[in-house]
N, C-alpha and C positions, 0 to 999 in steps of 0.2 A: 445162468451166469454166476461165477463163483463169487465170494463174498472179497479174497484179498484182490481179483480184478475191479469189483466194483469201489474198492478202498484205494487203489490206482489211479483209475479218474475222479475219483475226489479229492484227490491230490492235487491230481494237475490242474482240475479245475477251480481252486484254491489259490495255484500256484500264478495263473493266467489273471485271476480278480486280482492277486497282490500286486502284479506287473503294472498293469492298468492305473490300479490307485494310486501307485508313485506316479506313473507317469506323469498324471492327469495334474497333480500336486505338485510335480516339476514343474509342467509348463506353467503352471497359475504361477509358483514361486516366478518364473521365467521372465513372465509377464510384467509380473510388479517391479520386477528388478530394474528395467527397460523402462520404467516412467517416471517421466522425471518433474514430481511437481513442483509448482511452482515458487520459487524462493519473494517474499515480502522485502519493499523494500525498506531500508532502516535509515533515515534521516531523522537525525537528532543534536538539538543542538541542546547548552548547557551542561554547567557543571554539576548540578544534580546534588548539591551538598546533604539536603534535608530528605532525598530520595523521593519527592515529589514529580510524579509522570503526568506530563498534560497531552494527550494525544488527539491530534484534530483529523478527521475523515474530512477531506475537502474535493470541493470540483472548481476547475479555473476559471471556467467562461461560470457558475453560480455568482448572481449578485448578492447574495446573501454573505457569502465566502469572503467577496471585494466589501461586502460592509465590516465585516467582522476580522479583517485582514488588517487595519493600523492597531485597532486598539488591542488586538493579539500579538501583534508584533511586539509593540512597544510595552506590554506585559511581562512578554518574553526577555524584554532586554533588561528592562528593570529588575528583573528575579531572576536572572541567568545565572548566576552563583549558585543558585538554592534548588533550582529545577531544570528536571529536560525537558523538552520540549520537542514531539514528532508531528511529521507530518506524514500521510499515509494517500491514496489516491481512491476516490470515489466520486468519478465523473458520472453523472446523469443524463447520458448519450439521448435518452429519450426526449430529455426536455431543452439539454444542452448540445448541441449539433458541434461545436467545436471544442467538445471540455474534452475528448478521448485524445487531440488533438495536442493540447494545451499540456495534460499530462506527459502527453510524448516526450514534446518541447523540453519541459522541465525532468525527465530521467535521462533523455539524452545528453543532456547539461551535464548532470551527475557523471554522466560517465568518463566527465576531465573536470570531474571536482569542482563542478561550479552549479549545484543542483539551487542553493538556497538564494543564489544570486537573479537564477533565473526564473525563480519562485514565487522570490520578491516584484520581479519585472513583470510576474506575468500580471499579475493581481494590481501595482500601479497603472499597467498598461491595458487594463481590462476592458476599457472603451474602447479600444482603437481595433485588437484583433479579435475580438468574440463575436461579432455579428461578420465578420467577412465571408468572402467563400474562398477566399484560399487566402488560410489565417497564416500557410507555411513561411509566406513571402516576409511576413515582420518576424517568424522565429526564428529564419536566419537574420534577419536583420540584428535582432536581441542577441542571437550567436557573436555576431560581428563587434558589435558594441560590447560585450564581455568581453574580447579577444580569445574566444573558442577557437578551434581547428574548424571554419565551417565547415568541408568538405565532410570530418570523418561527423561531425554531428549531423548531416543529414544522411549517413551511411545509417548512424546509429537511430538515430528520429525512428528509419525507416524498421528498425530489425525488429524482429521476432523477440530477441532478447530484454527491448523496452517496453515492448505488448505485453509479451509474457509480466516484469513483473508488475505491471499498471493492475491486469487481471488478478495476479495475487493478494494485491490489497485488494481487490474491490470483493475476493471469494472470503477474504477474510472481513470487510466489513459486513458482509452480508451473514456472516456466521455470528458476528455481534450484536447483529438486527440494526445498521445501518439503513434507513429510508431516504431521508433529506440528507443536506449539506448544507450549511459545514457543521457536523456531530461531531461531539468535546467527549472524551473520557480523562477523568481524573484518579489515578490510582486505579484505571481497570472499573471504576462506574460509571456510566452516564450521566452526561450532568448538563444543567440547560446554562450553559453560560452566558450570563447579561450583557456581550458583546457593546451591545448598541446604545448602554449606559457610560461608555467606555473606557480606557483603560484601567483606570481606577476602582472599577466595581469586575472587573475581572482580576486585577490583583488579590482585592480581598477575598473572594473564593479562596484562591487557590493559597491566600496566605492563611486562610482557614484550615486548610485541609494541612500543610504546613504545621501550624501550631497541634491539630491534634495527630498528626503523626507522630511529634514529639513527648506529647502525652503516653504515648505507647510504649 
């Protein structure tokens, strides 16, 4: 066998590896183009003057959450000028059997702009639907009493589109090391906020944090 034939198929066979390796690198490119992960959702309330972020990872049916839900509130409303204020979804299906539920409830809302309304409702009405077996019956109820479009809010309740982004926060809580609810980050740290001292001792945190951001 001559030496410029054996330099022929090392060519082609060269030529046949190159082929393959795009390929293979297309379709992977292919693949990922075609996925479409999951968008977070962004409720945020406040005017955010001092740039002070308080972000709470909550579940609806947690009574820990419905404890920590007035004096959060009313923190929020007091310092609404100076800070935002998100709320993000991290139901604990394991121990909360209607908090995946509740979240539904409350993105479907969002999706005719009445997320923080129904937010607020779910957490004052937190006795009444988190022990039922069919909590859906009061979330339209709460729909009705907002003045939602019931029909399309149990369209949306129902979609893929408000699963999806419930699961987006909870891939992102769990990426923060979210365990329990309701977990507080302030500026992006973790922080055990004294809820249960109430309002008052949750403003000062955060008017701490406040003051030495202005230090900065």
């Amino acid at each position: 066998m001559s030496k410029g034939f054996l330099a022929v198929i090392v060519v082609v066979i060269l030529a046949f590896v190159g082929y393959f390796a795009l390929s293979g690198n297309k379709s992977s490119s292919d693949k990922n183009s075609k996925a479409s992960p999951g968008t977070l959702t962004n409720h945020v309330e406040g005017n955010g003057k001092s740039g002070v972020k308080l972000v709470e990872y909550g579940d609806y049916q947690c009574p820990y959450c419905g404890q920590a839900y007035p004096a959060v509130k009313q923190a929020v409303a007091d310092l609404n000028d100076q800070i935002y204020f998100q709320f993000r979804n991290f139901p604990l299906t394991n121990a909360h059997p209607n908090a995946f539920a509740g979240a539904r409830a409350a993105e479907a809302a969002a999706l005719q702009n009445e997320f923080w309304q129904m937010h607020d409702l779910l957490y004052e009405s937190q006795s009444q639907w988190s022990e039922s077996n069919d909590p859906t019956s009061f979330f339209n109820k709460y729909a009705k009493q907002l003045g939602l479009n019931v029909p399309q809010f149990e369209k949306d309740y129902e979609s893929n589109k408000v699963n999806n982004l419930i699961n987006a926060d909870m891939a992102e809580g769990n990426k923060l090391g979210v365990q329990g609810t309701p977990t507080f980050f302030l500026d992006g740290k973790k922080i055990d906020l004294p809820y249960t001292s109430g309002a008052s001792a949750v403003e000062k945190v955060i008017n701490d944090a406040i003051a030495q951001k202005q230090k900065q």
